[in-house]
C-alpha positions as CSV (number, residue, x, y, z in Angstrom):
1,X,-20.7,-38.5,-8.5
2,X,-17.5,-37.3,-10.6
3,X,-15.6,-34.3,-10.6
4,X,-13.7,-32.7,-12.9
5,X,-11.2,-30.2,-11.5
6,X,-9.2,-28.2,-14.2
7,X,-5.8,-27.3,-12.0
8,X,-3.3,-28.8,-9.9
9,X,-2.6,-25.6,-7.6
10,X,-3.5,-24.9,-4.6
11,X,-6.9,-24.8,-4.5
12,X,-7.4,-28.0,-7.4
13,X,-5.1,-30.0,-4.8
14,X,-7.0,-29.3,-1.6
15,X,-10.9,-28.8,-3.5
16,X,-9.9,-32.4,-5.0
17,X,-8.6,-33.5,-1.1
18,X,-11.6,-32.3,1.0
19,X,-14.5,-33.5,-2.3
20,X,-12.5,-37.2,-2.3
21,X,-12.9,-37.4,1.9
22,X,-16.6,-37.3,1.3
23,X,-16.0,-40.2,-1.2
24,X,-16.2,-38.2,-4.5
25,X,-14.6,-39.6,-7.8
26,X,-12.5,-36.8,-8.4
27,X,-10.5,-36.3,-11.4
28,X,-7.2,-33.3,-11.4
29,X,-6.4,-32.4,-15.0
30,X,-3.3,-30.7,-14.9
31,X,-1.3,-28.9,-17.6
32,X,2.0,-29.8,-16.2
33,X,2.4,-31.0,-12.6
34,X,0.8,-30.7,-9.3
35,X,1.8,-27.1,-8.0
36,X,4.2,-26.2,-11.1
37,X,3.2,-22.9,-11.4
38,X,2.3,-19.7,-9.1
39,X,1.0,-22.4,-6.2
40,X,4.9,-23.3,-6.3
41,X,6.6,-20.8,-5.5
42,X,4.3,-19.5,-2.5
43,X,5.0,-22.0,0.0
44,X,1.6,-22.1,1.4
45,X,1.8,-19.0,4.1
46,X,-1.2,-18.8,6.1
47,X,-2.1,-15.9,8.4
48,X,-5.1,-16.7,11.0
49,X,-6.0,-13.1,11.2
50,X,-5.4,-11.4,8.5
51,X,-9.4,-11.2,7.3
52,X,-10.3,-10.2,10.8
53,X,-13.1,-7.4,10.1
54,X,-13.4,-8.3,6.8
55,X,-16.2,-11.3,5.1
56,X,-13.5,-13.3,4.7
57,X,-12.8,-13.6,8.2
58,X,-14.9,-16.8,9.1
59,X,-13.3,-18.4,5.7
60,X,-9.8,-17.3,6.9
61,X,-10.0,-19.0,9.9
62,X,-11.4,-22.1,8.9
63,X,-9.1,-22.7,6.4
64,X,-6.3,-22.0,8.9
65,X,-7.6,-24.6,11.2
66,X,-8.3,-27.6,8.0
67,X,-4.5,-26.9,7.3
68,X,-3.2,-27.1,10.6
69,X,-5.2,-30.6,10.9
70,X,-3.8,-31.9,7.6
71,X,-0.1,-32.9,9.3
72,X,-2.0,-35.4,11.5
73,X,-4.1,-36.5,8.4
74,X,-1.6,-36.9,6.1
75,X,1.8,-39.3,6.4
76,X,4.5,-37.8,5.8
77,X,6.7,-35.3,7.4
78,X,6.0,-32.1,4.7
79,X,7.3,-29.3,7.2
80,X,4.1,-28.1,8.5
81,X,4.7,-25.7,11.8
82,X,3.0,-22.7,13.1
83,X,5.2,-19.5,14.0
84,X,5.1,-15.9,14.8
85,X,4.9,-13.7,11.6
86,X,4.6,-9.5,11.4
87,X,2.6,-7.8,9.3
88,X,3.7,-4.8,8.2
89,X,3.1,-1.4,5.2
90,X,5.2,0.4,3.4
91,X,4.2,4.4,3.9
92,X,5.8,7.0,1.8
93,X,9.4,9.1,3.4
94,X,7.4,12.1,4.4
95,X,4.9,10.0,6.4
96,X,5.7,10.5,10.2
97,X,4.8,6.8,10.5
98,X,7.6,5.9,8.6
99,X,10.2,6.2,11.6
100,X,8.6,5.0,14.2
101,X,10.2,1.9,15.7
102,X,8.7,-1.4,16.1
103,X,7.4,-2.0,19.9
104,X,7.6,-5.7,19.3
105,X,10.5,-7.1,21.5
106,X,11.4,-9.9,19.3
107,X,10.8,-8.2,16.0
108,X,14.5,-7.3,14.5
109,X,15.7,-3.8,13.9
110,X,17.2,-2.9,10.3
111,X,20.5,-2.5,12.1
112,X,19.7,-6.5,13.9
113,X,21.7,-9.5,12.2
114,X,19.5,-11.8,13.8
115,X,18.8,-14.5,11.0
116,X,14.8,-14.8,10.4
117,X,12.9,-17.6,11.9
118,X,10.4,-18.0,8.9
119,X,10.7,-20.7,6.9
120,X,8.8,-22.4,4.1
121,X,8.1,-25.7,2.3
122,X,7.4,-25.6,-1.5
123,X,4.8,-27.2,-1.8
124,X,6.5,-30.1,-4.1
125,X,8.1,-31.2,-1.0
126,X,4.8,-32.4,0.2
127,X,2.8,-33.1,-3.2
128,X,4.8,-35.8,-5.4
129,X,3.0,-39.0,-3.4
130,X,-0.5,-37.3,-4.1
131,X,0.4,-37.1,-7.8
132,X,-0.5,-39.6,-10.9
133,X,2.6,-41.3,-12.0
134,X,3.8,-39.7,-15.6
């Protein structure tokens, strides 16, 4: 069988990835390059619980634990790590929500100049050895 998938983002790489494991031809036709455009500039963030509730919960999670695998399935040190993320809303000034403090320990205050611990890899950094010489 031969597949034809039209984009090199995101979800082209990794559909083109997981169809090729099960021994699929798979062809990537790409406009420019492999993650040139919005899949670039995200980083690949991944939240394990940010579905919970929701349909996409059983998805979510799956596709958090394929991604956390793909380090050990792929050579190549391309900055993979888990870490400790808040999620947070913005609510309007008159909202009484709006100044109440964080009761997270290790979550900054505006007035902290603690430097942030998140970090992340454009996804170029790990993509040029999966993509087609020009």
């Amino acid at each position: 069988m031969r597949v034809v998938i039209c984009g090199g983002g995101v979800i082209g790489a990794c559909t083109a990835y997981f169809l090729s494991r099960r021994g699929i031809d798979v062809i990537v036709v790409e406009r420019t390059e492999v993650a040139a455009a919005a899949s670039g500039k995200a980083g690949g963030f991944l939240a394990l619980d940010w579905c919970a509730g929701t349909p996409l919960d059983a998805l979510a999670r799956r596709s958090f634990g394929l991604h956390a695998a793909l380090p050990s399935e792929i050579a190549g040190d391309w900055g993979y790590r888990r870490m400790t993320a808040y999620s947070g809303f913005v609510v309007p000034e008159r909202d009484a929500r709006r100044h109440v403090p964080a009761e997270l320990a290790w979550f900054p205050t505006a007035s902290s100049s603690a430097p942030s611990s998140a970090r992340r890899e454009p996804p170029p950094s790990f993509t040029p050895a999966r993509s087609p010489p020009p």
